[in-house]
C-alpha positions as CSV (number, residue, x, y, z in Angstrom):
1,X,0.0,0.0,0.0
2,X,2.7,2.5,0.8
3,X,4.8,1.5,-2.3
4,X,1.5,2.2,-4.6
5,X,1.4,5.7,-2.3
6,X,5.1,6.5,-3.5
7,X,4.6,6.0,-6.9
8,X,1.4,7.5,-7.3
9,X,3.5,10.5,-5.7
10,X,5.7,10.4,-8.1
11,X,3.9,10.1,-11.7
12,X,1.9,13.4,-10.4
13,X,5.2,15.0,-9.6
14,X,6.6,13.7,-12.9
15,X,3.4,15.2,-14.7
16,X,3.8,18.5,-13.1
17,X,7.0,18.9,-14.0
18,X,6.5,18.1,-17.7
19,X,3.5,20.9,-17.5
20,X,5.7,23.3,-16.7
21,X,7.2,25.1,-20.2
22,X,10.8,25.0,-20.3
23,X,12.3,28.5,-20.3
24,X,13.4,30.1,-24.0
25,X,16.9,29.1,-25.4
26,X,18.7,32.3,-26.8
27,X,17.7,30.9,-30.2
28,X,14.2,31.1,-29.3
29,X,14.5,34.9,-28.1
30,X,17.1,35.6,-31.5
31,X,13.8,34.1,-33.8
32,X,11.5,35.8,-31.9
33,X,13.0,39.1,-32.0
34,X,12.9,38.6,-35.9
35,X,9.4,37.7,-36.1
36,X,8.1,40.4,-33.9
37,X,10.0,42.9,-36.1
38,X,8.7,41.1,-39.4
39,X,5.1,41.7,-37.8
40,X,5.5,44.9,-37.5
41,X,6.7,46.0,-40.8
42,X,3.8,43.6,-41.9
43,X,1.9,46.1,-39.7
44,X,2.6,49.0,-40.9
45,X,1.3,48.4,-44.1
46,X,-1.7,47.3,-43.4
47,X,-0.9,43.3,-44.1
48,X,-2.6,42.5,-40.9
49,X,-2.8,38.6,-41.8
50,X,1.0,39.0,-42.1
51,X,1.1,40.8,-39.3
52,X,-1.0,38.4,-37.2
53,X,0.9,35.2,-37.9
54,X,4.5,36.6,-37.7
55,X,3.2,38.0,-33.7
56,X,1.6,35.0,-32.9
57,X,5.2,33.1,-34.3
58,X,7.2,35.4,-32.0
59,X,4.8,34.4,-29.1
60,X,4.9,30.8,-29.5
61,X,8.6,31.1,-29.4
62,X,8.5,34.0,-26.5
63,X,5.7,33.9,-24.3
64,X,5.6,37.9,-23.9
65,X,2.2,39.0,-23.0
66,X,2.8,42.2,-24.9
67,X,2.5,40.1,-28.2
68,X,-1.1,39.1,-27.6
69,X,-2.1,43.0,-27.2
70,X,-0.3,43.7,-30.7
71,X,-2.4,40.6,-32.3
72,X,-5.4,41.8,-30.9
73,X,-4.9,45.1,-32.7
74,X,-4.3,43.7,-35.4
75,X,-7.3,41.7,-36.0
76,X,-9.1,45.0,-34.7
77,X,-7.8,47.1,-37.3
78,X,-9.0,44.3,-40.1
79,X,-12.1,44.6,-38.2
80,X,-12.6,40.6,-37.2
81,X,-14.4,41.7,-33.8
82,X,-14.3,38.4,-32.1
83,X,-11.2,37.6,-32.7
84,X,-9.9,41.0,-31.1
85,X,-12.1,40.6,-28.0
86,X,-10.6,36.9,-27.7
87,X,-6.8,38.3,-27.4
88,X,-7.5,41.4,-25.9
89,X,-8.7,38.9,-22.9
90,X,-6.0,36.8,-23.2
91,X,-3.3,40.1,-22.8
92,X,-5.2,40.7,-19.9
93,X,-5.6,37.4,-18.7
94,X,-1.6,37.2,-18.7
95,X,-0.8,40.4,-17.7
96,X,-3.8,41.3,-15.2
97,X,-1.8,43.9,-13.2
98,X,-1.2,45.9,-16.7
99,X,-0.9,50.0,-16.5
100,X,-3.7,50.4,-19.5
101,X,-6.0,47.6,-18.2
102,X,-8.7,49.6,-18.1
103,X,-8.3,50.9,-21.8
104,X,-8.1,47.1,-22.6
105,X,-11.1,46.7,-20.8
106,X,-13.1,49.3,-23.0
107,X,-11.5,48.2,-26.2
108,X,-13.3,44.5,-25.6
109,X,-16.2,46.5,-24.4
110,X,-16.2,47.9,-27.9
111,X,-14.9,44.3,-29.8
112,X,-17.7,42.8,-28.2
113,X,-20.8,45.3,-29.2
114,X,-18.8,45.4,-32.8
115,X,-19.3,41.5,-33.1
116,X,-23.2,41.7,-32.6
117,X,-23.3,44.5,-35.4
118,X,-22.6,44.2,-38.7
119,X,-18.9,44.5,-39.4
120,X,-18.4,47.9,-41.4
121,X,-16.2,48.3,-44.6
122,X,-12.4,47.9,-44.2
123,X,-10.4,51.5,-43.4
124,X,-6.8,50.8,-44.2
125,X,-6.1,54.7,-43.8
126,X,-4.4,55.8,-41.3
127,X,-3.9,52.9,-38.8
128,X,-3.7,52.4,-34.7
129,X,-0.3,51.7,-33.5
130,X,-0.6,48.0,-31.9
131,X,1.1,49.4,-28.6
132,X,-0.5,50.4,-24.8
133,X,-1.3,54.0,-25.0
134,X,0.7,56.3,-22.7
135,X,-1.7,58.5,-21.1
136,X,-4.9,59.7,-22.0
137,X,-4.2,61.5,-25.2
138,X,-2.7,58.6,-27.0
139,X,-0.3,59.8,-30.1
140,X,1.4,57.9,-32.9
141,X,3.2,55.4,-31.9
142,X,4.7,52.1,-33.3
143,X,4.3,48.3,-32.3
144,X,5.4,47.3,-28.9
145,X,8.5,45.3,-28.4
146,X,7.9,43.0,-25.6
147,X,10.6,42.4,-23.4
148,X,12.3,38.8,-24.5
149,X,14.0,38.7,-21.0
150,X,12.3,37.4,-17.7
151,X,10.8,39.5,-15.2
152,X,8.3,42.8,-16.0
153,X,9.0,45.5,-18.6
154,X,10.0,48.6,-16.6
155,X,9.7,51.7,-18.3
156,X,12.2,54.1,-17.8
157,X,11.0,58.2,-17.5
158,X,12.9,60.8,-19.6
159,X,14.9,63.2,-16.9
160,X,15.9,66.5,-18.4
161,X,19.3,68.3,-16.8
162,X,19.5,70.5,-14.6
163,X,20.2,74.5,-15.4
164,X,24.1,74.7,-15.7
165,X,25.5,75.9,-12.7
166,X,27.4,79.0,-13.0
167,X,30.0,80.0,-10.4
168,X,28.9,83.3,-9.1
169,X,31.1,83.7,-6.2
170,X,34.7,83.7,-7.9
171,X,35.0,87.6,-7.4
172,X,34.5,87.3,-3.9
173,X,36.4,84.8,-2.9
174,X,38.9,86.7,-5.0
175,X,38.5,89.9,-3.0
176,X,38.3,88.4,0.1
177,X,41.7,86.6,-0.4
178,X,43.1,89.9,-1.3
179,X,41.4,91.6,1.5
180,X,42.9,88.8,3.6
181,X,46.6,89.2,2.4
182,X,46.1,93.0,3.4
183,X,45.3,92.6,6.6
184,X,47.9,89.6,7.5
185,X,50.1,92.5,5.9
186,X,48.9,95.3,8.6
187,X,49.2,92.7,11.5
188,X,52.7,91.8,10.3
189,X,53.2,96.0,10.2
190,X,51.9,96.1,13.8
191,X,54.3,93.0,15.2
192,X,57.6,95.0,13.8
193,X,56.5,98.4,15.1
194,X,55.7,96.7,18.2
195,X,59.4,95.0,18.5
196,X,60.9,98.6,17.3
197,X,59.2,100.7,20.2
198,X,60.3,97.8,22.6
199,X,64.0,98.3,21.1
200,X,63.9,102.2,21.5
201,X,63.0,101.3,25.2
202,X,65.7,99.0,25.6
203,X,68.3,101.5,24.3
204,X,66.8,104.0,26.8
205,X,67.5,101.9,29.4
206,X,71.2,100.9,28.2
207,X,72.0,104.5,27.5
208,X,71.1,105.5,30.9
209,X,73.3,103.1,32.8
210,X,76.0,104.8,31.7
211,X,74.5,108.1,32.0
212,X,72.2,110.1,29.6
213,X,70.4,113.4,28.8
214,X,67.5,114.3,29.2
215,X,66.8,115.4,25.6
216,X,68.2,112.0,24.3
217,X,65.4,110.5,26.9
218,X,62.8,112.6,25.7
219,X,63.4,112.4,22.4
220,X,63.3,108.2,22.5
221,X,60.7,107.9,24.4
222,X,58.5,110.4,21.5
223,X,60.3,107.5,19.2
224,X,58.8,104.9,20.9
225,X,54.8,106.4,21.9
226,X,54.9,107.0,18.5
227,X,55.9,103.2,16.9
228,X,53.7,101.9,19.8
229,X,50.5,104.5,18.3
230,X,51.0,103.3,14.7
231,X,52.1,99.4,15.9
232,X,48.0,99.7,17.5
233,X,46.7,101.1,14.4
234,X,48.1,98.8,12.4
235,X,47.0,95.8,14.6
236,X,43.5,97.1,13.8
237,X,43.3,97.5,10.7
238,X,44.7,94.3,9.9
239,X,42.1,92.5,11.6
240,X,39.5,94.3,10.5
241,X,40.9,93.3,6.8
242,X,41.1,89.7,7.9
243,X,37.9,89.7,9.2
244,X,36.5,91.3,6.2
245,X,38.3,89.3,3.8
246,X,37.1,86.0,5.3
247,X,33.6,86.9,5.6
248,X,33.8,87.3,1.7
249,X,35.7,84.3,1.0
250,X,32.7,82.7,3.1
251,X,29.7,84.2,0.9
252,X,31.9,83.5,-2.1
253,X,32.0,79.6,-1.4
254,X,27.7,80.0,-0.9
255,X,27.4,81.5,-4.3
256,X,29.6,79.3,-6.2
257,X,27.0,77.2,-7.5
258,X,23.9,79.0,-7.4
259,X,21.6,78.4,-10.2
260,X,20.7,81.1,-12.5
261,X,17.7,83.4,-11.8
262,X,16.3,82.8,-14.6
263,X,16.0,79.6,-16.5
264,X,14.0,77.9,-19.6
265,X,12.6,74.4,-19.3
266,X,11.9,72.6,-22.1
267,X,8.0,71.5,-22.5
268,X,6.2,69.1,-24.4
269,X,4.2,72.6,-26.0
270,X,7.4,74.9,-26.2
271,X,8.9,76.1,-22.5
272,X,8.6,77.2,-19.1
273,X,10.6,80.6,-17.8
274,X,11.5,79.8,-14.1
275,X,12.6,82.7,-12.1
276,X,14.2,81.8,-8.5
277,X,15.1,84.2,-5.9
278,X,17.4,83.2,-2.4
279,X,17.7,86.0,0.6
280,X,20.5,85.0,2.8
């Protein structure tokens, strides 16, 4: 009883596995590439039949549910009704999350009132494209190539660049370097007047260990008020220069890549003029 058990197991998982379709070879994608774009020249000039067996060749050899949309438009455009609605159910049927499902859904709406009425006359001018529409006011567009590799067919959005930057700050920073090397000139004017009126009081004091006059006294200590006066100015108006000379430097690096005030974007109907403004 348990040996019939095992074996019973094992034809149903031998029959499973022989359900399952064995994935494409890279010959099967290579011939279904072809076909798909054999259909689609077929398509474009109006040789639906064509059309309709060189898809349905690709699909065979490709499984893309894509394929099934672009036979149901053709048989829609040669105006075989049932046909349409019967593929248009099988593209959803195999692709049931789809991004135009509910335009499918109205095309077999449409198939299926079309079959009940009389077919109307052929109109080879000016075709559909057998491809999803994009939004809600479709355009022309060409066949869709389904995607021959696994997994879903991502479609990738067109990004525009941004507005070239432009470097608005080099004049600054260039000023406040040079406003910089000022005033680390001033404090350097400031140390050396500094060290002269400390050596005028140093020869002072030397002089008048061996005796001095009182003019000589006088005189160097005028000498050295004055070097100590001009050693203070100079200490602050070099730091004021360094200070202003880094605070440039500073908005100079802010404004280096601003983007310009005013910029055109390219749209779908001509263009966009973007002003920006930035308070700091």
């Amino acid at each position: 009883m348990r040996a019939g058990l095992v074996l019973g197991a094992l034809v149903v998982a031998v029959a499973a596995a022989a359900a399952q379709p064995a994935a494409p070879t890279p010959d099967d994608r290579a011939a279904a590439k072809a076909a798909f774009a054999r259909g689609t020249r077929h398509f474009n000039v109006a040789e639906y039949d064509d059309a309709i067996a060189a898809f349905k060749e690709s699909y065979k050899r490709v499984p893309a549910p894509l394929l099934l949309y672009n036979i149901a438009q053709a048989y829609r455009q040669k105006h075989d009704c049932v046909e349409a609605a019967r593929f248009y159910r099988s593209y959803l049927r195999e692709a049931p999350t789809a991004k135009d499902r509910a335009r499918v859904e109205q095309r077999i709406v449409e198939m299926d009132a079309c079959a009940a009425a009389p077919p109307p006359p052929p109109d080879r001018t000016a075709p559909e494209a057998p491809t999803p529409p994009p939004g809600p006011a479709p355009g022309p567009t060409a066949p869709v190539a389904p995607s021959l590799e696994p997994g879903p067919t991502i479609a990738l959005p067109i990004v525009r660049p941004p507005p070239p930057s432009i470097d608005r700050g080099r004049t600054l920073r260039l000023g406040g370097l040079v406003t910089a090397g000022v005033g680390v000139g001033g404090l350097a004017a400031g140390v050396l007047l500094s060290l002269h009126a400390r050596a005028l009081g140093d020869d002072i004091e030397a002089a008048c260990a061996t005796g001095c006059t009182a003019a000589a006294v006088l005189a160097a200590d005028r000498d050295g008020a004055a070097a100590e006066r001009n050693a203070t100015i100079a200490y602050a108006a070099g730091a004021v220069a360094v200070a202003v000379g880094v605070g440039l430097y500073v908005v100079g690096r802010r404004r280096a890549h601003e983007r310009p005030a005013v910029a055109l974007v390219p749209t779908a109907g001509g263009g966009v003029a973007v002003a920006a403004w930035t308070w700091r």
